[in-house]
C-alpha positions as CSV (number, residue, x, y, z in Angstrom):
1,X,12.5,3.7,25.8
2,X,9.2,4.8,27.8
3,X,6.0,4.4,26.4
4,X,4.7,8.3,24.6
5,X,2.9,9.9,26.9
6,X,-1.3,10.4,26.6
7,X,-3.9,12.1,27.7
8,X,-6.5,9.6,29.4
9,X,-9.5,10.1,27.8
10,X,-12.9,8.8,29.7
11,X,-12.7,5.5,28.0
12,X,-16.6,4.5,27.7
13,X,-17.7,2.6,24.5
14,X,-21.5,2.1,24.1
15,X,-24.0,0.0,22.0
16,X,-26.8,1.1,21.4
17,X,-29.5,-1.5,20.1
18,X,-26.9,-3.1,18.1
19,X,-28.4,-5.7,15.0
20,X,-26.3,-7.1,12.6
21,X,-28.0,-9.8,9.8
22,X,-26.0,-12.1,7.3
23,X,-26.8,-14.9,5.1
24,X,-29.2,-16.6,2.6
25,X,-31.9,-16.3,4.0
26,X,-30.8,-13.6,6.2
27,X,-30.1,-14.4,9.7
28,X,-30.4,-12.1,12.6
29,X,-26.6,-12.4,14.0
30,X,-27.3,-9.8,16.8
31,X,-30.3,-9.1,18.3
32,X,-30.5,-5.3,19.6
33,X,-27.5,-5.6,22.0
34,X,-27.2,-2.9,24.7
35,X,-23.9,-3.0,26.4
36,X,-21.4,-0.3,28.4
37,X,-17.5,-1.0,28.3
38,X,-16.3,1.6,31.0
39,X,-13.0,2.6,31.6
40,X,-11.0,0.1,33.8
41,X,-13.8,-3.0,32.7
42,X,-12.6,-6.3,32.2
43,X,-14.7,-8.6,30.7
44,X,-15.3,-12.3,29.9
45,X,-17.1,-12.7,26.5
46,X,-18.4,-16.3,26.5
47,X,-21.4,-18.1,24.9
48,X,-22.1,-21.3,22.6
49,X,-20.5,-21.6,19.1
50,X,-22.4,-19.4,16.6
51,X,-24.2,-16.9,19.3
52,X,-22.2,-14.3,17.7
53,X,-19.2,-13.5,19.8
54,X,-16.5,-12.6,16.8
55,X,-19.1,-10.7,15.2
56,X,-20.3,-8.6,18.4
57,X,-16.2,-7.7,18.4
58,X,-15.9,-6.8,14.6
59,X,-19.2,-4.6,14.7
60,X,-17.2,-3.0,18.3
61,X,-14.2,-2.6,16.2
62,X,-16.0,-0.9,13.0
63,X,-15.0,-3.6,10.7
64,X,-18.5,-5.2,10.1
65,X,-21.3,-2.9,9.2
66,X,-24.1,-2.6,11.4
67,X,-28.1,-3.3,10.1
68,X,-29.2,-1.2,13.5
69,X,-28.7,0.7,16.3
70,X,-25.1,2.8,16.8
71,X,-22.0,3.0,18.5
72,X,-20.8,5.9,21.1
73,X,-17.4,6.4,21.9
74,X,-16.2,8.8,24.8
75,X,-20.4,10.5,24.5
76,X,-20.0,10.6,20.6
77,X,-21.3,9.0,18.2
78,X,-19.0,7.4,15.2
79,X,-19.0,9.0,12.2
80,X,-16.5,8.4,9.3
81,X,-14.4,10.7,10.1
82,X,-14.0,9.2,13.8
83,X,-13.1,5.9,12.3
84,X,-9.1,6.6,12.3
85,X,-8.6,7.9,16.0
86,X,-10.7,5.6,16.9
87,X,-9.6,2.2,15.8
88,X,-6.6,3.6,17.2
89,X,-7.7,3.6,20.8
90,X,-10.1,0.4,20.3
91,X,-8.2,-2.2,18.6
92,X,-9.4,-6.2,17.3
93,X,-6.9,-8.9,17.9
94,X,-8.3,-11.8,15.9
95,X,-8.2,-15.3,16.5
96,X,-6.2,-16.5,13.3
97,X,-4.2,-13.5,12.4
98,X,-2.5,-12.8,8.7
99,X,1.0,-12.5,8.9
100,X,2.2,-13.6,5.3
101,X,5.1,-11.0,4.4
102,X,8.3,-9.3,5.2
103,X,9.8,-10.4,8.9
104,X,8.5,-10.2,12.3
105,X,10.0,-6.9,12.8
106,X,7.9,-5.5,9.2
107,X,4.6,-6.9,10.9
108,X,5.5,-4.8,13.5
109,X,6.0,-1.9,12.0
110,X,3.3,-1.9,9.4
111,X,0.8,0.1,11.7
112,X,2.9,3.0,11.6
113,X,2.3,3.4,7.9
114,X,-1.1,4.6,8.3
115,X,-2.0,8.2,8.0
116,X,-3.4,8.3,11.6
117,X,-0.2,7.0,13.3
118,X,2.2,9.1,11.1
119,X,-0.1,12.1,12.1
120,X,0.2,11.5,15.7
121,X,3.8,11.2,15.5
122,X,4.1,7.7,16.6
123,X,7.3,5.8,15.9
124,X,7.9,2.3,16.2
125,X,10.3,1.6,19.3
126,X,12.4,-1.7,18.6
127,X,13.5,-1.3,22.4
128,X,10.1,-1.6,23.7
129,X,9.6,-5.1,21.4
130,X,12.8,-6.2,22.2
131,X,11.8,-5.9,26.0
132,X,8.5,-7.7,25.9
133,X,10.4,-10.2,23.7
134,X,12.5,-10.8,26.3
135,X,10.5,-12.2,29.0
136,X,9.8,-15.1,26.6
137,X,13.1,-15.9,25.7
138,X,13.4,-14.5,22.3
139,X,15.0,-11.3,21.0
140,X,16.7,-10.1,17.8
141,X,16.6,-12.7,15.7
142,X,13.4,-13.7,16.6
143,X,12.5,-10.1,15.2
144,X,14.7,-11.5,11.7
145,X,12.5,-14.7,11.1
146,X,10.0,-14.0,8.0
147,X,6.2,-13.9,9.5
148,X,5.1,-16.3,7.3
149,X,6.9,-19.2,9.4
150,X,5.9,-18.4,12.5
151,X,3.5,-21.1,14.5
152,X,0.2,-20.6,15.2
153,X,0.6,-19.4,18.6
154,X,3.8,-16.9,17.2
155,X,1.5,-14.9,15.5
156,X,-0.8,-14.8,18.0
157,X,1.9,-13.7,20.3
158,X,3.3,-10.6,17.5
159,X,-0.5,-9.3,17.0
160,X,-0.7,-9.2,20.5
161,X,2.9,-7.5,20.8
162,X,2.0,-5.3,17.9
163,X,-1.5,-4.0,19.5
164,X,0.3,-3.3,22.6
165,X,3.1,-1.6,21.3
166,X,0.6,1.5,19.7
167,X,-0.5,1.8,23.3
168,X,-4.3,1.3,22.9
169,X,-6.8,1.8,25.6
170,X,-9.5,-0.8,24.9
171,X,-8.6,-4.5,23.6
172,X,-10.7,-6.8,21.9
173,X,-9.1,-9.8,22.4
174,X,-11.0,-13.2,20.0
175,X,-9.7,-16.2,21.4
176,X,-6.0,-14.3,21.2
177,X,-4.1,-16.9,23.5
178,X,-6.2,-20.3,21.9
179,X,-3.5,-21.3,19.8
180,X,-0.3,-20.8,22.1
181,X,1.2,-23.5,24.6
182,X,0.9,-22.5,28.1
183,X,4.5,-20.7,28.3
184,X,3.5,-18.2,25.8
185,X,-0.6,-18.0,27.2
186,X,1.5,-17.0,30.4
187,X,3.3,-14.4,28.8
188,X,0.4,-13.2,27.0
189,X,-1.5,-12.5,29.6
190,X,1.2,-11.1,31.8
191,X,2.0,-8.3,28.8
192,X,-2.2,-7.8,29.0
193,X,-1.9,-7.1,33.0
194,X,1.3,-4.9,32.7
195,X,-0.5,-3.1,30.2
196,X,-3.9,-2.6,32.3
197,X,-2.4,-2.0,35.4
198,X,0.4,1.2,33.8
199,X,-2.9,2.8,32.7
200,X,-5.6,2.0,34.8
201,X,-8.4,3.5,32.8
202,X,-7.9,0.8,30.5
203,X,-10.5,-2.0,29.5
204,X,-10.2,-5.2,27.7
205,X,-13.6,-7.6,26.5
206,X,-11.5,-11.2,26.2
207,X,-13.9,-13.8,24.2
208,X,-12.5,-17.2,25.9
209,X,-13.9,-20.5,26.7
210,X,-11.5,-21.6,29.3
211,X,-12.9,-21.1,32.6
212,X,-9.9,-21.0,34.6
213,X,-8.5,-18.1,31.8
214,X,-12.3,-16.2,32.8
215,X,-11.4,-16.2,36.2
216,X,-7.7,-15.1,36.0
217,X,-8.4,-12.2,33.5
218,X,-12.1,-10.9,34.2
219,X,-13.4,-8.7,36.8
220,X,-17.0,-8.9,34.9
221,X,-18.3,-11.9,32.9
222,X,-20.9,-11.3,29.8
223,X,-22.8,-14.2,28.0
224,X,-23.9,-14.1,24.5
225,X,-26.8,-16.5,22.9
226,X,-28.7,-16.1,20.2
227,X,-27.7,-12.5,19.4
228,X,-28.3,-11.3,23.1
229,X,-26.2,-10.4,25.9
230,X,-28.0,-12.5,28.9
């Protein structure tokens, strides 16, 4: 079945003066962070352990509040009632997803349960996840296997599937291939580029500390330290 067809926005995320603060005593986590994701940007997030990569990706995703500045997406700013539509079109791939229920194919579908998707007519296609499943060898009973057996690297491989699947048009990708072998990092990233490259207005910001992975999947490269984009 062919992916539903939409409307390319302009795809252009902003930060504006971004500061986020945490901890006893509190801890300035980012430090007014200006940054421009525009459509068709691919980009290397790297930087030391603690410089506050994950949480530059929440705060991008709406999932950690913000102590300053503001967001912009497509020239407008995001209110609450933006929040739906747009984690939508902007969606977090974490390092360690949660997959502790029901079977692969119920992780799969659980997105389209929420209001937004149901409103948007968007239905899960088990033809489309049976395709990407097959260029790594796996297919229907693969989708049977309860979620809470799957490997490290399996779930990254489903929450990758899954984000893919709802046809996004920005990724935020935390570490999403660290835990696979290099079989499934291959497939990984050959789902990313078949994605970018069927849409090309599409942008991804990939926190990795592999070099090599840098160069294969990054047009532009962005170091974080201390809170700052250098």
């Amino acid at each position: 079945m062919p992916a539903p067809t939409v409307s390319a926005p302009p795809v252009e995320l902003r930060g504006h003066r971004l500061r986020r603060v945490a901890g006893s005593p509190p801890r300035a986590l980012l430090r007014d962070v200006d940054l421009r994701l525009g459509a068709g940007q691919r980009v290397a997030l790297s930087g030391p352990s603690g410089a506050g990569k994950s949480v530059l990706l929440r705060v991008l995703a709406c999932l950690d509040p913000l102590d300053g500045g503001r967001l912009t997406w497509n020239g407008q700013p995001l209110d609450a009632s933006a929040i739906p539509a747009y984690r939508a079109a902007v969606i977090l791939l974490l390092q360690h997803p949660v997959m502790d229920s029901g079977t692969v194919e119920d992780q799969l579908r659980l997105p389209y349960a929420w209001r937004h998707h149901r409103a948007a007519g968007h239905r899960f296609s088990r033809s489309r996840a049976l395709e990407h499943l097959r260029v790594c060898g796996r297919g229907k009973t693969f989708l049977d296997q309860p979620a809470r057996r799957l490997s490290g690297g399996e779930r990254q491989l489903v929450a990758l599937l899954r984000a893919l699947l709802l046809e996004p048009w920005v990724l935020l990708l935390d570490e999403p291939t660290s835990a696979m072998d290099r079989e499934m990092t291959e497939v990984a990233q050959r789902w990313i580029a078949e994605w970018l490259a069927d849409r090309p207005e599409r942008s991804t910001i990939w926190v990795t500390h592999d070099r090599a992975q840098q160069q294969r999947i990054a047009t532009v490269h962005w170091r974080l330290q201390a809170g700052k984009i250098i």
